[in-house]
N, C-alpha and C positions, 0 to 999 in steps of 0.2 A: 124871163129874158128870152127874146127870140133868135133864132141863129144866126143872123147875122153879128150883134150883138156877143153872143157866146162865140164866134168865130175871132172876132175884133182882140176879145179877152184874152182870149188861147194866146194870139197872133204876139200881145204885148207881153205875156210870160215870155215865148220864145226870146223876145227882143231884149228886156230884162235882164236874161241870165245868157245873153248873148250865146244863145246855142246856133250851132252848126249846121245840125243836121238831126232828124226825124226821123225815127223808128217806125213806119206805119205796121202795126201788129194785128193780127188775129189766130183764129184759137181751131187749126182741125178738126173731124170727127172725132178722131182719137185724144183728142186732149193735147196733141203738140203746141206749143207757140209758134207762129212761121213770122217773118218780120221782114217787111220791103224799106231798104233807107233812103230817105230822099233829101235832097241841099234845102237846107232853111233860110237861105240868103234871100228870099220873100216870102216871110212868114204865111201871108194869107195864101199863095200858092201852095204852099206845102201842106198847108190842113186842109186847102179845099178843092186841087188838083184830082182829080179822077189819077190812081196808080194800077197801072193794067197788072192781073197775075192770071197763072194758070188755074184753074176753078179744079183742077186734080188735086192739085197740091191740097186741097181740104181733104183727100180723102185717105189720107195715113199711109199706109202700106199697101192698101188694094186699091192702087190705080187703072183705071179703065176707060176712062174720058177725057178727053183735051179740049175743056170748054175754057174761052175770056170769059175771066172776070174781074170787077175792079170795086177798088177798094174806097168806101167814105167814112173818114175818119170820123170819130165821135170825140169832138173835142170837149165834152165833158169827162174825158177819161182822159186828157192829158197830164202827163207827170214828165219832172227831171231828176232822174235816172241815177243812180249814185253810179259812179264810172271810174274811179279809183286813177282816172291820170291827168286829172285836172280840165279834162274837157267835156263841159255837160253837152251830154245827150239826152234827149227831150223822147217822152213813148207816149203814141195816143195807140188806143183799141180803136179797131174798125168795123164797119161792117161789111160786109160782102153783096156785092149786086149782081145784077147780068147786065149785058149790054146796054139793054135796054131802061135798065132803074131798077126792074124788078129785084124785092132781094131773093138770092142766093138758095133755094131748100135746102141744102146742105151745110148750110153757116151755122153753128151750133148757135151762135147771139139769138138768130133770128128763132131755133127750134124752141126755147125759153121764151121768148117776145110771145109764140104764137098760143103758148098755154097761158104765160100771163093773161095775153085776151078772155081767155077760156072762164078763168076768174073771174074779169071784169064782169063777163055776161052774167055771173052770180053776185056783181056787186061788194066782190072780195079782192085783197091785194095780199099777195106773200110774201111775207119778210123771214128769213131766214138768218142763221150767226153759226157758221161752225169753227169746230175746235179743229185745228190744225196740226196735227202731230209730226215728229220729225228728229231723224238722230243724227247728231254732228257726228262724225266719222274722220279715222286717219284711210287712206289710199294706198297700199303697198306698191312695190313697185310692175306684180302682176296684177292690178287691180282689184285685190281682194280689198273688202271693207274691216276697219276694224274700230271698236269701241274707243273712245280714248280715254287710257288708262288711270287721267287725274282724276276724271270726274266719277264718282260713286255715289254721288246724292242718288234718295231715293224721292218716293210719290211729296209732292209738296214741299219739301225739304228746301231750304236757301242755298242754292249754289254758290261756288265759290271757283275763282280760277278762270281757267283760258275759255271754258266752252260758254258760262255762264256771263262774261262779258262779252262772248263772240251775239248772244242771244240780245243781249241788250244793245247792240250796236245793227241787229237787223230789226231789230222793234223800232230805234230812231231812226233810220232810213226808210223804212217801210212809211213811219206817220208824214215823212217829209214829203212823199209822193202820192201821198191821201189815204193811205189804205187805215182803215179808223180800228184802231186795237183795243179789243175791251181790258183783255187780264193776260196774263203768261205763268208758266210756273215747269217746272220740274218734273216730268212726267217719272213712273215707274223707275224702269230699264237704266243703265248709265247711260250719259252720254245722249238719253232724251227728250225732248221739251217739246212742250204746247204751247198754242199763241191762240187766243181768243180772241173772233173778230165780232167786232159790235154788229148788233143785230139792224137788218136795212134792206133793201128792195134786193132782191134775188139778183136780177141781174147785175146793180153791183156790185154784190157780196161775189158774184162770179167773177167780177174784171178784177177784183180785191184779190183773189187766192191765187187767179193769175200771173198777178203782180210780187204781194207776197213769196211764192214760191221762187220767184227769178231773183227777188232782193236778197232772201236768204241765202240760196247759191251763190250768189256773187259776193255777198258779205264774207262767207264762208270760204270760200278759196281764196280772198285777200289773206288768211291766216293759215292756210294752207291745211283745212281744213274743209269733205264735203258735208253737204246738207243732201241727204237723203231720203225722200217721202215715203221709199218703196214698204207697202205694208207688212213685210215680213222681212225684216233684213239679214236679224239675227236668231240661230237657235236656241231656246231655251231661255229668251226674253220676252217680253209682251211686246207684238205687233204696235204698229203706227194706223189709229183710224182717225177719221175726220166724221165723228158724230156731230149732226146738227140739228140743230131746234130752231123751230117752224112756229112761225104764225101767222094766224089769216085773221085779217084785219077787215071792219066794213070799209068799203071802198071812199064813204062818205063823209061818215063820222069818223071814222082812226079805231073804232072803239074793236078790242080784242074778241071776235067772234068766236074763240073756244071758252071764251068764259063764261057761266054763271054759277054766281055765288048759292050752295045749298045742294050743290047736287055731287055727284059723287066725284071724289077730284077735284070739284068746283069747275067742271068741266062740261060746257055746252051739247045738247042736242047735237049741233052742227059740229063739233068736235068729233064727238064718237060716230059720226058718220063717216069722216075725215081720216080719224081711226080705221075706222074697219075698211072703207078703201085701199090707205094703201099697206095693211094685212092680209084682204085680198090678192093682191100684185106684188109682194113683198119675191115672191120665186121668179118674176116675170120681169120687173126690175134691176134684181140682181146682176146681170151682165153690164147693163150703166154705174149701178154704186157702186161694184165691184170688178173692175170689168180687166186685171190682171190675171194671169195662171198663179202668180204670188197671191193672190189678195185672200187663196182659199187655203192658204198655210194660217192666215191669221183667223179666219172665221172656223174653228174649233174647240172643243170643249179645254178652254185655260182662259188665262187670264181676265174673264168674264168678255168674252169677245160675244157677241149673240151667235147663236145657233137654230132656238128652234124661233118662229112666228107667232112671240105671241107679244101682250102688253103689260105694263106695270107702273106701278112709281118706285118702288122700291129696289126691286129688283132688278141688280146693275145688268144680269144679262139676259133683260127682255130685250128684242129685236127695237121695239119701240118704249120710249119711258116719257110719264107726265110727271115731268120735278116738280116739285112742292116749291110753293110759289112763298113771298114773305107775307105771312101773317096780315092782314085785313088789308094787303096792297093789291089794290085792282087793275086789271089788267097785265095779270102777271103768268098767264098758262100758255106752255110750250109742250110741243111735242118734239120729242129728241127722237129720231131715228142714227140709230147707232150701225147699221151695216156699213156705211161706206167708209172708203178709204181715197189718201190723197190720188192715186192713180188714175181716181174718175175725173170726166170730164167735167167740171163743175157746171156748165148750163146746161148740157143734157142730162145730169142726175138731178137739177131741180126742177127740169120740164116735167120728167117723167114721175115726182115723188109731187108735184101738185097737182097733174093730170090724176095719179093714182088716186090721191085723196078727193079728189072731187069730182070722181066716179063713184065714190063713197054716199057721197051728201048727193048728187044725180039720182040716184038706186033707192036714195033714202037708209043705206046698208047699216045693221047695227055690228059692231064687235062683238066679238066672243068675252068670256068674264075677264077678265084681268089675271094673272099666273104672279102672284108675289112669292109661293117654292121656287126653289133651284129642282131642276128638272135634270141634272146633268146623271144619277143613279139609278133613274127610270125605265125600267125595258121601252125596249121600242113597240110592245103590243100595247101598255100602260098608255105611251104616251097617243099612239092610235085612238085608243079609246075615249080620253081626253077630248079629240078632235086636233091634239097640235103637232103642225107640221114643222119642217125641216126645212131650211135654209138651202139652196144647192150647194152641194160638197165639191163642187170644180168649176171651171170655168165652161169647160165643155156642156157639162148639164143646165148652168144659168143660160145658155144661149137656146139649148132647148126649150128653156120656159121663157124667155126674150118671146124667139117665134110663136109659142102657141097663146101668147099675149096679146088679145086685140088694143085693149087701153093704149100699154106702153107701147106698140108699133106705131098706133096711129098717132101718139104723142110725140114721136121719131120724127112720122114721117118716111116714107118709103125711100125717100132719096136716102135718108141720113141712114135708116134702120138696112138696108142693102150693103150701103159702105163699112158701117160699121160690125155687123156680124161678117162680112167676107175678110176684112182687116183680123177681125180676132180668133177666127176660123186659120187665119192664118198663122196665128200667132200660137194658139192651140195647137195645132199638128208640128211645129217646129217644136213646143216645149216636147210634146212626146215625144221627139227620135234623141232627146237629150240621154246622157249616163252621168250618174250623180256618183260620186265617191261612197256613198251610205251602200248604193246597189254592187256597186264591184266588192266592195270588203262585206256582205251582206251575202252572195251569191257566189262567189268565184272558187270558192271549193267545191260547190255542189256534183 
């Protein structure tokens, strides 16, 4: 279909569901949503109009630039909107330019577009599916979060009740505006659930978790109830991560490039190189897949959250895990990278985790052996000797290994990698002058 064509289509949904008005959306450095509304009263102006915005506004909390820029929508990402007052609103993703056409360095779409390339030059496509985690939550009336007290289902288990049908009602609004759901179920913790999205082109499995996440909120405060992504929310529960499984495809054939049948895993040459890439960069990443001061409350030795760098299949808390695929079904090997969490920005954590791995397969890089022990009783000289390292324990130290990261920077990009460690440099020095109630009742007789 050519874009005129695919603009025409857009133009006649809007007319359809007689919407209003257009959301033009896109996605910060930092992961925000920012959204320009424009009159839909001529459809094809509204999806193909140039929307002028401030080109700061992408860069989160460390603004320092006041460049135009404008916005062209991608009307293969339109959707209508569940809006709870009877008047559809219609949301396409955009992309971001300069005045002149060029796109944007700073547009995170385009940071994912430009590794995608990077693939292509090797004749590979990344398809990606992550699991989405997330706790429905009551609100007090100082804003403290709290569990809500029907729900006690555990891991797997069949909910039942308010939160368990609040879930089922953002899985059908979610499929109604394209976002393609594989599974769902019942995480650990109360009160927490996963939503499995089918596995599909990176970028948009990115516009999908985008989207995702705003259905759920909204689903959620219809019942007066939040949805809450943040990786650590509550004490003494297991965090919220967004592990996701990867695959590289030949670009040509479709056929699953980490497979071959007979070898260890049933897991290609071009796999373990893939592997060991981004095991290499696994510290240097970290501020993308992780890139909250909460996100290092959940990456600790509990709940099987990863901690040190290494791989496995079996072993739920390797940093990386190769699932056992179904029995003589070909084409079935993923690599699950389990550090991230919902907080990151979903197309720069997947620029920077396909750049990593195919600096792997570049290098020709092998991994290290596979770690199927739990390593959580090991001195730390043991595990030295081993060869296996450690995950950054903060936020502050992941940006140290961010910077001494040639891969992931240049997978950034200087515009994007500037903005975004100055945003969480900022963000960092605020959590520090914080006082937590654990420290005054912890300290205050001393």
């Amino acid at each position: 279909m050519d874009a005129s064509q695919g603009l025409e289509q857009a133009a006649s949904l809007l007319r359809e569901h007689d919407v209003h008005f257009v959301d033009l959306q896109f996605v910060d450095v930092v992961g925000a949503v920012k959204s320009v509304t424009v009159p839909a009263s001529d459809p094809v102006i509204a999806l193909s109009q140039p929307a002028w915005v401030d080109g700061s506004s992408l860069e989160g909390a460390a603004r320092f630039a006041e460049t135009d820029m404008y916005l062209r929508p991608d009307v293969s990402t339109l959707a209508i909107m569940p809006n709870g007052d009877g008047r559809p609103v219609a949301r396409v993703m955009c992309d971001v330019l300069t005045p002149n056409g060029e796109p944007f360095l700073a547009d995170p779409r385009q940071v994912l577009r430009r590794a995608q390339a990077v693939a292509r030059q090797h004749h590979l496509s990344y398809q990606v599916t992550p699991e989405i985690e997330f706790f429905l939550c009551h609100r007090d009336d100082r804003g403290a979060l709290h569990l809500v007290p029907n729900d006690a289902a555990g891991y797997f288990d069949k909910p039942i009740g308010r939160c368990a049908k609040v879930v089922d009602e953002i899985m059908a609004a979610a499929r109604v505006v394209g976002v393609r759901i594989a599974t769902a179920h019942h995480e650990i913790a109360p009160s927490q659930y996963e939503i499995d999205l089918q596995m599909g082109d990176a970028l948009e499995v990115a516009d999908a978790i985008v989207t995702l996440k705003s259905v759920a909120r909204h689903i959620a405060s219809k019942h007066d109830l939040q949805a809450t992504f943040m990786p650590k929310p509550f004490l003494g529960y297991a965090g919220s991560g967004m592990h996701t499984h990867q695959v590289l495809s030949n670009a040509h054939t479709g056929h699953n490039a980490l497979d071959e049948a007979g070898q260890e895993y049933d897991l290609s040459k071009l796999g373990r190189h893939f592997i060991a890439g981004q095991l290499a960069h696994a510290r240097g990443m970290c501020a993308i897949l992780a890139p909250l001061a909460n996100s290092y409350k959940r990456l600790i030795h509990a709940y099987e959250a990863p901690v040190y760098i290494t791989w496995a299949r079996i072993n739920h808390a390797a940093l990386l895990r190769v699932p056992q695929g179904v029995s003589g079904k070909a084409n079935a090997s993923t690599l699950e990278l389990r550090c991230l969490d919902c907080g990151a920005n979903p197309y720069l954590a997947f620029a920077v985790m396909l750049r990593a791995g195919l600096d792997g397969i570049e290098t020709a890089a092998d991994p290290p052996a596979p770690v199927e022990e739990h390593l959580h009783d090991l001195a730390r000289s043991r595990l030295e000797e081993m060869g296996v390292a450690m995950l950054p324990t903060s936020l502050e130290e992941a940006l140290q290994e961010l910077e001494w990261d040639p891969i992931v920077r240049d997978a950034l990009g200087p515009e994007v990698y500037d903005t975004f460690t100055a945003a969480k440099m900022l963000e960092w020095n605020e959590y520090r002058r914080q006082l937590t109630t654990w420290e005054i009742e912890r300290y205050r007789d001393i």
